[in-house]
BASEDREN-767028 format. One record per residue: residue number from 1; residue in three letters; x, y, z of N, C-alpha, C in turn. Coordinates in Angstrom, 1 decimal, decimal comma. Layout:
N
PT; NUM; ALA; X; Y; Z; X; Y; Z; X; Y; Z
...
END
This chain:
76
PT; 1; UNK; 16,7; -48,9; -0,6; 16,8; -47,7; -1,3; 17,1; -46,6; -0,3
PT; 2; UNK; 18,3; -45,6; -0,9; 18,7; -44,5; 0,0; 18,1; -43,7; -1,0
PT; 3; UNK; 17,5; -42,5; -0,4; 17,6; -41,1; -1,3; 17,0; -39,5; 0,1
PT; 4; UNK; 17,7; -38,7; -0,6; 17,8; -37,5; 0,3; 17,5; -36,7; -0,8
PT; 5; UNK; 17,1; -35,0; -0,3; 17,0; -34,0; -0,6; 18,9; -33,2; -0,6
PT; 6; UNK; 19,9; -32,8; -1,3; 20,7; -32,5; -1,4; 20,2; -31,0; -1,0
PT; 7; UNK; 20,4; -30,9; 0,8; 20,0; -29,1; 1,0; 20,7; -28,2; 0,6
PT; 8; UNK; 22,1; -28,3; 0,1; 22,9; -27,4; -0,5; 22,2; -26,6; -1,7
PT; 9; UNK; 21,2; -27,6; -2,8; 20,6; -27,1; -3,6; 19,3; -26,4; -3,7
PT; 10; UNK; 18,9; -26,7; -2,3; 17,3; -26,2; -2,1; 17,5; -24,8; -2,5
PT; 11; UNK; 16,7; -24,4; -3,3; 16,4; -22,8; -3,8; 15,1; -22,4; -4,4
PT; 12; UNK; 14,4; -21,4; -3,5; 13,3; -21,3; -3,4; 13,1; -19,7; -3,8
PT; 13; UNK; 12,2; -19,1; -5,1; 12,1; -17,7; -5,3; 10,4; -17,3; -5,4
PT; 14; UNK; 10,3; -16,3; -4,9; 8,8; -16,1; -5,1; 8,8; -15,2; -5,8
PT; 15; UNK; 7,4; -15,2; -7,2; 7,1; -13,9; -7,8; 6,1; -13,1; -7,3
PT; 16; UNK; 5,8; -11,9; -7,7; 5,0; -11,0; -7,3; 3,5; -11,3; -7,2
PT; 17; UNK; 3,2; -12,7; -7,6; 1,4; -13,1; -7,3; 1,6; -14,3; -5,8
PT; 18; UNK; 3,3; -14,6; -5,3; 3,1; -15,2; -3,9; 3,6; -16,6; -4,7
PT; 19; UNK; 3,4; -16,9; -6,0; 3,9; -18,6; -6,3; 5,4; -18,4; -6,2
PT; 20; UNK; 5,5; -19,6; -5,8; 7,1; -20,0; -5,6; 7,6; -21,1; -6,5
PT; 21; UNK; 8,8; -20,5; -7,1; 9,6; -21,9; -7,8; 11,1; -22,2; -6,8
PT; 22; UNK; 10,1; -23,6; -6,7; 11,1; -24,4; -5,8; 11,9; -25,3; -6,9
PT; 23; UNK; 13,8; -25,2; -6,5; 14,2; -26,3; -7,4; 15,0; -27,1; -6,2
PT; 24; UNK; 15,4; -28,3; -6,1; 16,3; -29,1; -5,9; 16,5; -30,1; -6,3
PT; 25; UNK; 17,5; -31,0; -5,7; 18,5; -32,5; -6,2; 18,0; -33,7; -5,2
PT; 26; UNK; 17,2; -33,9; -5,7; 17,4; -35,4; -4,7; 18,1; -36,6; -5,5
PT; 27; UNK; 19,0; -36,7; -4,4; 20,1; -38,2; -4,5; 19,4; -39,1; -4,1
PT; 28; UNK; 19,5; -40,4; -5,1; 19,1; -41,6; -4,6; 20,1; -42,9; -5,2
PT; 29; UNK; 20,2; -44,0; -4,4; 20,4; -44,9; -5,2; 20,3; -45,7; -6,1
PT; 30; UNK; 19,0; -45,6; -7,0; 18,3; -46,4; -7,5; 18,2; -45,1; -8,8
PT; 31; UNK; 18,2; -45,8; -10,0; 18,6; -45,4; -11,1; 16,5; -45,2; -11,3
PT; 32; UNK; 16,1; -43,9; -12,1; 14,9; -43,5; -12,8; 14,3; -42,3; -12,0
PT; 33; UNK; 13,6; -41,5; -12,4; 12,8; -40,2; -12,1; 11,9; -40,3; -11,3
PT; 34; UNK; 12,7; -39,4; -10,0; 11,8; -39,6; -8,6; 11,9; -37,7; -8,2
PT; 35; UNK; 10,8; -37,5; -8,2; 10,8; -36,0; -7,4; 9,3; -36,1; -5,9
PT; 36; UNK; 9,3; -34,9; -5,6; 8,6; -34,6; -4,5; 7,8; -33,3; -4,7
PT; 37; UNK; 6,4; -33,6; -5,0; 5,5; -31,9; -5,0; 5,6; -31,4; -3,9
PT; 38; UNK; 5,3; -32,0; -2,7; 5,5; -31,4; -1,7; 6,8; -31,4; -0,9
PT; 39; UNK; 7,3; -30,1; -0,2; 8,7; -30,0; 0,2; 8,7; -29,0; 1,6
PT; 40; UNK; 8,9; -29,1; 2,4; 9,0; -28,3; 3,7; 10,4; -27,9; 4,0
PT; 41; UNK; 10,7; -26,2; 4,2; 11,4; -25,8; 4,5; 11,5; -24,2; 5,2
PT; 42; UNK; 12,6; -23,9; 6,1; 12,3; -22,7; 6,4; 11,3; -22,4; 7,0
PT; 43; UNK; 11,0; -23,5; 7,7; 9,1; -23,4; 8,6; 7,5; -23,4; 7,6
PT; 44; UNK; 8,1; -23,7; 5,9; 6,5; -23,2; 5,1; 6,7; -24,5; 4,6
PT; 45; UNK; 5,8; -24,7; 4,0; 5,3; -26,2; 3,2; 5,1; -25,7; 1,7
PT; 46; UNK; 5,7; -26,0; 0,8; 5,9; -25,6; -0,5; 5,0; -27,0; -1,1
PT; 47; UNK; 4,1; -26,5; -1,9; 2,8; -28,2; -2,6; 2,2; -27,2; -3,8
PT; 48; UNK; 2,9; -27,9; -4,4; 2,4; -27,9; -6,1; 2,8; -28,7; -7,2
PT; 49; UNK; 3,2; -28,7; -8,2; 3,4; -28,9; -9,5; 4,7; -28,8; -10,1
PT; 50; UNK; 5,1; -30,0; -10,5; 6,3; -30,7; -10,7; 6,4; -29,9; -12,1
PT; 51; UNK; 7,1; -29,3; -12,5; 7,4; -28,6; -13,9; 8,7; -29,3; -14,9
PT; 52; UNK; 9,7; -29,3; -14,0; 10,7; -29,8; -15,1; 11,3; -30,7; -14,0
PT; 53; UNK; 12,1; -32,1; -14,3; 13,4; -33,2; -14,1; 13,6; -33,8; -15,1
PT; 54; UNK; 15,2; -33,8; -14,3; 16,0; -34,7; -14,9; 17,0; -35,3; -14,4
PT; 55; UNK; 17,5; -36,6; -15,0; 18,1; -37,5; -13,7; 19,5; -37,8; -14,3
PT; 56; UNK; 20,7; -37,8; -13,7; 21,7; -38,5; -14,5; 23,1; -38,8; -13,3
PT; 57; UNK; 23,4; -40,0; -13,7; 24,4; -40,4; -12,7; 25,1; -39,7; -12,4
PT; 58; UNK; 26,0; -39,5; -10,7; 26,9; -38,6; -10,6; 28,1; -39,3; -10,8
PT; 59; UNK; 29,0; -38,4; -11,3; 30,5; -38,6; -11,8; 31,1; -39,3; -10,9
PT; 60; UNK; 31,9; -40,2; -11,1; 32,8; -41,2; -10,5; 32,4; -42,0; -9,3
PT; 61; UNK; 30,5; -42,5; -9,3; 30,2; -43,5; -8,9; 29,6; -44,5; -9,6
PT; 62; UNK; 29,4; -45,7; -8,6; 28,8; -47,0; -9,9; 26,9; -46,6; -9,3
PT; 63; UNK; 26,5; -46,1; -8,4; 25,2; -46,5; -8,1; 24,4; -45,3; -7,8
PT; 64; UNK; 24,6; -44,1; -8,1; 24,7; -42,8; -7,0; 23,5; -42,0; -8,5
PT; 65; UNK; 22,6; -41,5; -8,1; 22,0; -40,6; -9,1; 21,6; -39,2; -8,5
PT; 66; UNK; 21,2; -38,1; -9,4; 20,7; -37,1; -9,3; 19,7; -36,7; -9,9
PT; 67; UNK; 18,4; -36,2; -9,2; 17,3; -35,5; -10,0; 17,1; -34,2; -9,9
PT; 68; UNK; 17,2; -33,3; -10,7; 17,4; -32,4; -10,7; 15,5; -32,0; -11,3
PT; 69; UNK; 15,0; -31,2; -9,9; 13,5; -30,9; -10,1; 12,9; -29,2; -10,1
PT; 70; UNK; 12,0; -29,5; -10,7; 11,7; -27,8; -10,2; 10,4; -27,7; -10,1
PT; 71; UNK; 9,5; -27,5; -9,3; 8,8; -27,1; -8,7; 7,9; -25,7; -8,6
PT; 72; UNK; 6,8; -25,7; -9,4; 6,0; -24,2; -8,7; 5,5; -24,6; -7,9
PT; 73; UNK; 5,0; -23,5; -7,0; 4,1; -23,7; -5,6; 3,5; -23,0; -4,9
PT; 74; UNK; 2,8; -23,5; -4,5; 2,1; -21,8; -3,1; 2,9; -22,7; -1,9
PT; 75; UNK; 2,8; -21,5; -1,2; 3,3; -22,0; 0,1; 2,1; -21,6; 1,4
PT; 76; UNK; 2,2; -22,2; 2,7; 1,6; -22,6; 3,8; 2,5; -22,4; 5,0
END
């Protein structure tokens, strides 16, 4: 099994009480719903609670998927 964090998509906003919504895409090979609560970037450690995914094959491959996740968080 291959899967990565697609960093192009990493996007990270904080509101005014300090929580952060983290979203990104992790690509994997293997077809079904895979995310990550915890995510390090930018020197902080983003760990919380998986709020919304969804996965669906990318266009014009036979094996290639995308999870598209979002994340609240405190960060470290």
């Amino acid at each position: 099994m291959v899967e990565f964090i697609d960093c192009t998509s990493l996007n990270i906003n904080f509101d005014v009480y300090g929580m952060a919504t983290v979203s990104y895409t992790l690509v994997s090979d293997e077809p079904g719903l895979k995310a990550y609560d915890t995510i390090s970037a930018g020197g902080r450690t983003f760990n919380g609670y998986i709020t919304g995914i969804s996965m669906n094959q990318i266009p014009g491959t036979s094996n290639w998927y995308e999870n598209h996740v979002t994340l609240i968080a405190t960060a470290t």
